[in-house]
C-alpha positions as CSV (number, residue, x, y, z in Angstrom):
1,X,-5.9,-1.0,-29.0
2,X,-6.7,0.0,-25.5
3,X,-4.1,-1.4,-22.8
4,X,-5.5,-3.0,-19.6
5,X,-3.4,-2.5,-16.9
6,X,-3.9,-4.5,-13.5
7,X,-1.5,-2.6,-10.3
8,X,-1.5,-4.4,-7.7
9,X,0.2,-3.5,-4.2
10,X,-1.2,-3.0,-0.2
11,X,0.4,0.8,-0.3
12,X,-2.3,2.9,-1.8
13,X,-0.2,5.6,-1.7
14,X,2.1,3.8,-4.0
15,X,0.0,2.3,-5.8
16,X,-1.5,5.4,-6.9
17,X,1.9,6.9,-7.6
18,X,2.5,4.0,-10.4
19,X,-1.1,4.4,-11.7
20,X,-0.1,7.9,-12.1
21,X,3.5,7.3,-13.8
22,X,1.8,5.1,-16.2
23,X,-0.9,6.9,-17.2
24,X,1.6,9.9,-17.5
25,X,3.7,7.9,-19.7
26,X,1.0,6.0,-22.1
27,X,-0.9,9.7,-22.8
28,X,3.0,10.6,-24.0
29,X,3.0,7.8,-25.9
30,X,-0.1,8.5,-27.4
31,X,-1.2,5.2,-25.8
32,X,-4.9,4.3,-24.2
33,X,-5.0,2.2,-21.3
34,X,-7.4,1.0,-18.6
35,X,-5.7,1.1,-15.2
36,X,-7.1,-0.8,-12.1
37,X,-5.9,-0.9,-8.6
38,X,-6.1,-4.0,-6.3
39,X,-5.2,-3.4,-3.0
40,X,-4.1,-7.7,-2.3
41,X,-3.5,-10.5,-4.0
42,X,-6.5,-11.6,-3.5
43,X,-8.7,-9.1,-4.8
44,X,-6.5,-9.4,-8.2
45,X,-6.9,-13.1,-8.3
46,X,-11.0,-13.1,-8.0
47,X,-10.3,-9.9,-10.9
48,X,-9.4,-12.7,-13.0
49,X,-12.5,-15.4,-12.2
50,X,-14.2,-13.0,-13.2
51,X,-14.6,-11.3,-16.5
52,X,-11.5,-9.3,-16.2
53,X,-8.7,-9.6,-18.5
54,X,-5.4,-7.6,-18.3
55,X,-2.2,-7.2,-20.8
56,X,0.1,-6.4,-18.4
57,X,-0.7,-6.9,-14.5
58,X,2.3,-5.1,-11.8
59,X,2.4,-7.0,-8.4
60,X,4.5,-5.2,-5.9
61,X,5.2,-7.5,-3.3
62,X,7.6,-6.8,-0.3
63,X,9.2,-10.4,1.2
64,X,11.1,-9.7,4.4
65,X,14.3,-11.7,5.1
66,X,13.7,-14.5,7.5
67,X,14.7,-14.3,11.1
């Protein structure tokens, strides 16, 4: 079974760095997965009206404290 994998964060940078780590981690497992990046919520939510369909979806949000 191939894994989809929705990453989803602002920080492309970062968000590559994940997509990277898992990929890393589910060829060592022997694993297949189909990673996508979303660069905002809102590109992830219209992922899902859609056709898309995801397993397991990572949302990196940052909240700051209030002032």
């Amino acid at each position: 079974m191939k894994l989809k994998i929705a990453v989803c964060d602002d920080d492309l940078q970062w968000s590559e760095r994940i997509r990277q780590s898992i990929s890393e981690y589910m060829c060592h497992v022997n694993q297949q997965c189909d990673i996508q990046v979303f660069e905002s919520g809102e590109e992830l939510c219209g992922a899902f009206h859609g056709s898309h369909s995801f397993d397991i979806v990572l949302s990196l949000i940052h909240i700051s404290e209030p002032t």
